[in-house]
C-alpha positions, 0 to 999 in steps of 0.5 A: 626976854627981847623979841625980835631984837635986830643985833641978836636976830636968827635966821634961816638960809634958805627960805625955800629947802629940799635936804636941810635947813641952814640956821645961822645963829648968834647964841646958842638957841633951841627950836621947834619944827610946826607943820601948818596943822600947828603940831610940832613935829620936831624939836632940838637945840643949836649952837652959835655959828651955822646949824643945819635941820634935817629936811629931808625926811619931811613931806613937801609944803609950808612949815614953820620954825621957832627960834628961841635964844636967850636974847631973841625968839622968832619964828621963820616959814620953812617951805618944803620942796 
């Protein structure tokens, strides 16, 4: 597995969110939603194109995304507002 692999990169839009959490990925991909204790709070899948992550249920504060494709894996900060 390639990490971080520029042409195959996932990303978040926007960084900072209210509702939800844009993801536009490259591949189909899974991920993990990790509070700043480390737990994992939520998990699920995503296909290629744009995504979006229910936020709204969330407290406010910093969490942290886990992007797992078949090409890549990263993980992006989540600043809950």
């Amino acid at each position: 597995m390639k990490t971080n692999k520029k042409s195959n990169s996932v990303f978040i839009v926007p960084t900072l969110v209210s509702n939800q959490a844009m993801v536009n990925a490259p591949e189909n991909y899974s991920y993990r939603l990790i509070d700043v204790n480390g737990r994992v709070i939520e998990s699920g899948r995503g296909v290629l194109g744009t995504n979006n992550i229910e936020m709204s249920n969330k407290s406010a504060g910093l969490y942290f995304i886990e992007l797992i494709g078949v090409t890549s894996k990263e993980i992006k900060r989540i600043i809950k507002q």
